[in-house]
C-alpha positions as CSV (number, residue, x, y, z in Angstrom):
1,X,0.0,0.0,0.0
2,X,1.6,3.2,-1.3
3,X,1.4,6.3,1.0
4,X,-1.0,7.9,-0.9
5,X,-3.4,5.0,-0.7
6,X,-2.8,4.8,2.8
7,X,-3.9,8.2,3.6
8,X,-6.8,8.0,1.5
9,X,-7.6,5.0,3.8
10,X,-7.0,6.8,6.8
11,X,-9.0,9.7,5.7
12,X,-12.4,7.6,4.6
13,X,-12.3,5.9,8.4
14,X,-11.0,9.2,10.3
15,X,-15.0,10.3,11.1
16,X,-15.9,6.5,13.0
17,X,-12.5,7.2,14.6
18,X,-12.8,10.4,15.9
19,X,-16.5,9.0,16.8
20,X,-14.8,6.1,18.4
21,X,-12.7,9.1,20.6
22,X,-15.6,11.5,21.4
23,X,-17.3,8.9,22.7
24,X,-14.6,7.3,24.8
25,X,-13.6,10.9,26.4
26,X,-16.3,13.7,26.0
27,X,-13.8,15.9,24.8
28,X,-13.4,17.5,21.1
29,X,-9.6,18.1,21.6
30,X,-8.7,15.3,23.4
31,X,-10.4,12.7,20.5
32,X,-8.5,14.8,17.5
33,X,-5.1,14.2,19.7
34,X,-6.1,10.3,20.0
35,X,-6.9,10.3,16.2
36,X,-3.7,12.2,15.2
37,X,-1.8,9.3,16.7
38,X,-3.6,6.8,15.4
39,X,-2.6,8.7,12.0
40,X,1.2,8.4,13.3
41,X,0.7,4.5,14.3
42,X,-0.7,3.5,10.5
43,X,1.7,5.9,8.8
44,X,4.0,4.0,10.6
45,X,2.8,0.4,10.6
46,X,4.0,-2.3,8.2
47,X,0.4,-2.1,6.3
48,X,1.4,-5.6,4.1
49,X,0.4,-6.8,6.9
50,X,-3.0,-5.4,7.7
51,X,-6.3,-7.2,5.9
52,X,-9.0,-5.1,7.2
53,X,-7.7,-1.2,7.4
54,X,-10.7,-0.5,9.7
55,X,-11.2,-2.6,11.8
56,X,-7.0,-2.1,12.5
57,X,-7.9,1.6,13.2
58,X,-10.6,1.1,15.1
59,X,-8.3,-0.9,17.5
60,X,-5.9,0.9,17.6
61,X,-7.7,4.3,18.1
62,X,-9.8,2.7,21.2
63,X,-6.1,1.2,22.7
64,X,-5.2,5.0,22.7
65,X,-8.8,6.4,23.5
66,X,-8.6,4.0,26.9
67,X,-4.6,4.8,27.9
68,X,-6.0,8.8,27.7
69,X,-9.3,8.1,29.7
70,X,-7.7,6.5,32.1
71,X,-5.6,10.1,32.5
72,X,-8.4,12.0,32.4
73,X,-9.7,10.4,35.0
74,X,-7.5,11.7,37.4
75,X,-7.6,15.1,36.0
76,X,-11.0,15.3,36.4
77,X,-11.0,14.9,40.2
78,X,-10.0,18.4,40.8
79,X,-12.8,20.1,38.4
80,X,-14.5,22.9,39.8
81,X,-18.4,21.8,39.8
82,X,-20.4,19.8,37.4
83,X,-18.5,18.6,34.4
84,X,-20.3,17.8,30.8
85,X,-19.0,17.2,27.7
86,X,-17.3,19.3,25.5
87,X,-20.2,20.3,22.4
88,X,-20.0,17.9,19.5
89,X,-21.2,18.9,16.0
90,X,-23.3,15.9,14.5
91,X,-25.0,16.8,11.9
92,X,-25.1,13.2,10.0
93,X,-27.1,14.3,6.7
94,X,-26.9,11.9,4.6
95,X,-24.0,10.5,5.8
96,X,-25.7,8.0,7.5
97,X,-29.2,7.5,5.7
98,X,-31.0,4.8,8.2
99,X,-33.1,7.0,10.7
100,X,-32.9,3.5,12.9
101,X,-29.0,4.1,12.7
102,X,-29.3,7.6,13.3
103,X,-31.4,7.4,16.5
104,X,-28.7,4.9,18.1
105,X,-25.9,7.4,16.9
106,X,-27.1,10.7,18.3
107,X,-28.3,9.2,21.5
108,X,-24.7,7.9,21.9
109,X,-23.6,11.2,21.9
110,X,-26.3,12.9,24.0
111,X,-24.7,14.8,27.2
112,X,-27.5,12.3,29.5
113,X,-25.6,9.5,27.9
114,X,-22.3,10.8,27.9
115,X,-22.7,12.2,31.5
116,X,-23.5,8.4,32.7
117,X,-20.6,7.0,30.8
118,X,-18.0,8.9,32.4
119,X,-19.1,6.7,35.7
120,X,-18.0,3.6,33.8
121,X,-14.5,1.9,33.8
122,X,-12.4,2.5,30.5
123,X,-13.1,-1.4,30.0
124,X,-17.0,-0.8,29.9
125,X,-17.0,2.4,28.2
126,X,-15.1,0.9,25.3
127,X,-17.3,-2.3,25.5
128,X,-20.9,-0.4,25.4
129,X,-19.5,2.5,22.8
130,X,-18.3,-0.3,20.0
131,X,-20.7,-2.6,20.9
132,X,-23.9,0.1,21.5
133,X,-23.2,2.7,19.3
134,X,-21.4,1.2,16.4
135,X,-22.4,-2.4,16.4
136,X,-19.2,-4.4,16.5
137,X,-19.4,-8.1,17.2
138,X,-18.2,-9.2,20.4
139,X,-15.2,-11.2,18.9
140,X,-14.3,-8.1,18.0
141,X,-14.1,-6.5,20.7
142,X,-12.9,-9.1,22.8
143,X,-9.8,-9.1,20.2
144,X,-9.4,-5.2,20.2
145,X,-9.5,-5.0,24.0
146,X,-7.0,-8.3,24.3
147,X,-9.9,-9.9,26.5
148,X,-11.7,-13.1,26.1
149,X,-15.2,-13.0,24.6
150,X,-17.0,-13.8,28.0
151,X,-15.3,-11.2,29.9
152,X,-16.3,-8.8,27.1
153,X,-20.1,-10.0,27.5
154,X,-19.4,-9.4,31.2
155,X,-18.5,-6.2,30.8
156,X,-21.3,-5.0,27.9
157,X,-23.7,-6.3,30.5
158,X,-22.6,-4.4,33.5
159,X,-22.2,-1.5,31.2
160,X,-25.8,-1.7,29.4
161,X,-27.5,-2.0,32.7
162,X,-25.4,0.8,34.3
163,X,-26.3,3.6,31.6
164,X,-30.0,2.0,31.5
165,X,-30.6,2.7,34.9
166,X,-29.0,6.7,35.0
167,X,-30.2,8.1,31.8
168,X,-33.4,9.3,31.0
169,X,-36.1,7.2,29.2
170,X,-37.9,9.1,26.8
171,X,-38.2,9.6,23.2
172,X,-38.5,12.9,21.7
173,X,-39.3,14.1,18.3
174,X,-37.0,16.5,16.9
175,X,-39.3,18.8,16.0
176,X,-41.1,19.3,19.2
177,X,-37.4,19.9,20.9
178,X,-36.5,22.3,18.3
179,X,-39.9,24.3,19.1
180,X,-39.1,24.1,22.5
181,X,-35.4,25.2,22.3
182,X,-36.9,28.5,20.3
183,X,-39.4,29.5,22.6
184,X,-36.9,28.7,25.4
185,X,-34.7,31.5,23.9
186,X,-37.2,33.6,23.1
187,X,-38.7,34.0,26.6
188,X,-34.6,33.5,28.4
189,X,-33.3,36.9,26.5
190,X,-37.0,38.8,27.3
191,X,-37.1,37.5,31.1
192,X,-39.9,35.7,31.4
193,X,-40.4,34.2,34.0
194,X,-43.8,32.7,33.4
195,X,-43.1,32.1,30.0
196,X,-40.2,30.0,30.5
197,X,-42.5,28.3,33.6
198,X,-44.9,27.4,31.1
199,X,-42.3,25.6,29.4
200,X,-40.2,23.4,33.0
201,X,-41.0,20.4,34.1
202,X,-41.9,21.1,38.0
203,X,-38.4,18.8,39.0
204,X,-36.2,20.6,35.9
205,X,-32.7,20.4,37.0
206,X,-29.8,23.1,35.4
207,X,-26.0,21.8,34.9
208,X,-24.0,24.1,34.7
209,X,-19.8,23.3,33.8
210,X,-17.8,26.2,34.0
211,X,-14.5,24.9,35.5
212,X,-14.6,27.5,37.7
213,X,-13.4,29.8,34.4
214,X,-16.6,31.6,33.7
215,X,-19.8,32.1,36.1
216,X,-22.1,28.8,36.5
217,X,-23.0,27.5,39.4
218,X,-21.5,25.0,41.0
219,X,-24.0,23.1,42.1
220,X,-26.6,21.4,40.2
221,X,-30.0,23.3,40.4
222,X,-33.3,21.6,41.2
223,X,-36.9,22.8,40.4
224,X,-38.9,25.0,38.1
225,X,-39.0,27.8,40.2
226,X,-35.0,28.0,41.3
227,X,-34.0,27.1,37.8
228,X,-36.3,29.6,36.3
229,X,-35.3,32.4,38.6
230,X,-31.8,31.9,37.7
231,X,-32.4,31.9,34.0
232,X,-34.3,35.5,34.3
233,X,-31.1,36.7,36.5
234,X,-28.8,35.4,33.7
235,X,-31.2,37.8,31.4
236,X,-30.7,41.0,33.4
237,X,-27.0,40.3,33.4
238,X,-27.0,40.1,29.7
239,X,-23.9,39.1,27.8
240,X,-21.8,42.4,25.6
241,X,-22.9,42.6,22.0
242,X,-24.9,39.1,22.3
243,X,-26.1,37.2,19.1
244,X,-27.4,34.0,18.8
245,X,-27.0,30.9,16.6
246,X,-28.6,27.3,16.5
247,X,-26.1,24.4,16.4
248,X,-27.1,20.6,15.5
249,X,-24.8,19.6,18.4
250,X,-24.6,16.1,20.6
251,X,-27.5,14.2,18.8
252,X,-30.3,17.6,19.0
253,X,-30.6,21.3,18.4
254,X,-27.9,23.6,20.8
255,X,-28.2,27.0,20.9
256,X,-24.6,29.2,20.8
257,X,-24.7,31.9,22.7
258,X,-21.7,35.0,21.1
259,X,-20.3,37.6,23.0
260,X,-18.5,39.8,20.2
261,X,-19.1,36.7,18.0
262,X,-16.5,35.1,20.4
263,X,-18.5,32.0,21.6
264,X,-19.8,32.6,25.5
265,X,-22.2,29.3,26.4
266,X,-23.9,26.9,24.5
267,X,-27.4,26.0,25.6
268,X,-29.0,22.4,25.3
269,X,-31.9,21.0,26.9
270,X,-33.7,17.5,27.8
271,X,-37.3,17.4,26.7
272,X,-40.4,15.3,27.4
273,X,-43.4,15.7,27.4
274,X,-44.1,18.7,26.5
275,X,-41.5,20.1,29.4
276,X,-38.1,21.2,29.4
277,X,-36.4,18.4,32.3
278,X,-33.2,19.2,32.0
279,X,-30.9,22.6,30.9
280,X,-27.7,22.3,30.3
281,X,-25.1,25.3,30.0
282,X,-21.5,25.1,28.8
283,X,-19.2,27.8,29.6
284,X,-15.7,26.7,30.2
285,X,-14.2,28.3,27.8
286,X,-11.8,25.9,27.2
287,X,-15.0,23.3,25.9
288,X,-16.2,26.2,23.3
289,X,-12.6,26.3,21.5
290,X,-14.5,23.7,18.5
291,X,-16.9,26.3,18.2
292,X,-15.0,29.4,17.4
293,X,-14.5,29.0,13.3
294,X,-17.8,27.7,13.3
């Protein structure tokens, strides 16, 4: 395989890899740095040898994906309050044609999801995000993670019923979050309160991840009436030279919030029902570094 070829290769497979990373650590930059190496590892591997380019990749990107998770692990012990994921552009198009496909794909990105995976062992989050969101067969990914096939059914099972127990369980149509997400900024930048009551579910909660680098609060709110109060407080505040945009971000519609079209939060909410459940705010600055040539 000439190097040409092999980059073409390594080009066609770089989105499942960096989905592969995301997935793994919740973090934009951390995933391209994962990918980069795998780059350095093919570019550097005897290909003669390699049958199946992605499935090679693939392994070798969630080898690296783990070794960094496990890392970021400790990192994460000294964040300052709630930690979420860094925003993650998905808008598959027709890159991926089969709604049924699509569905399992955005949901694996969700912040609900990703939230509960971070709980999990590297061992199970590799297990449930190659076998959950991209389908691989266990031999696979008992060969990938060097483990035996039982052990890797061990794990998927421990891992399935972990996330099924944390993360929500509802459906939502796209459409009716999208509304939602309008009228929600709509009635946020006017401050009102009773229009954005309207729209909570009484036991809303608000996540807010700063990293102690911007103002969020450190503590996750609880209720319609404390959440909405502090969403009409935000308002007063008001951000310099604010403009708006809507993001297809994490599986559903985000909303970018601009200060000097520098990017200041992003915006994303959990719907059912009819009712906002969940708000979640980004504002470490360091987790809005994707969005800035966007």
């Amino acid at each position: 395989m000439t190097t040409d070829i092999a980059t073409e290769v390594f080009v066609a497979h770089r989105p499942v890899l960096m989905g592969v990373a995301y997935r793994m650590l919740g973090r934009v930059a951390d995933a391209e740095d994962v990918v980069q190496e795998a780059w350095l590892r093919w570019s550097g591997a005897d290909r003669s040898e390699v049958r199946e380019p992605r499935r090679y990749l693939v392994r070798v990107t969630t080898r690296l994906a783990i070794d960094r998770l496990r890392q970021l692990q400790s990192r994460n012990e000294a964040y300052v309050g709630p930690w979420l994921p860094e925003p993650y552009l998905t808008d598959f198009g027709d890159t991926v044609p089969d709604a049924a496909e699509r569905a399992v794909l955005a949901d694996s990105v969700s912040l609900a999801v990703l939230v509960v995976l971070e709980s999990l062992s590297p061992l199970e989050r590799a297990v449930f995000v190659l076998r959950e969101a991209f389908g691989y067969p266990f031999a696979d990914i008992a060969a990938t993670l060097e483990r035996s096939e039982a052990a890797v059914r061990q794990l998927a099972g421990r891992a399935r019923k972990h996330v099924d127990e944390r993360r929500p369980r509802y459906e939502v149509d796209p459409a009716e979050r999208r509304d939602l997400t309008e009228r929600f900024l709509v009635a946020a930048a006017e401050g009102d309160l009773e229009g954005l009551m309207s729209m909570l579910a009484p036991d809303v909660r608000l996540v807010g991840d700063s990293g102690g680098r911007a103002q969020a609060p450190l503590r996750v709110l609880e209720s319609a009436d404390k959440v909405g109060r502090f969403l009409v407080g935000v308002s007063r505040k008001g951000v310099a030279d604010a403009s708006f945009r809507f993001l297809e971000a994490n599986g559903g519609p985000a909303l970018l919030v601009l200060s000097a079209g520098k990017p200041d939060s992003v915006f994303q909410l959990d719907v059912a029902d009819g009712r906002i459940q969940c708000v979640y705010i980004i504002r470490n600055p360091e987790k809005l570094v994707s969005l800035s040539a966007d």
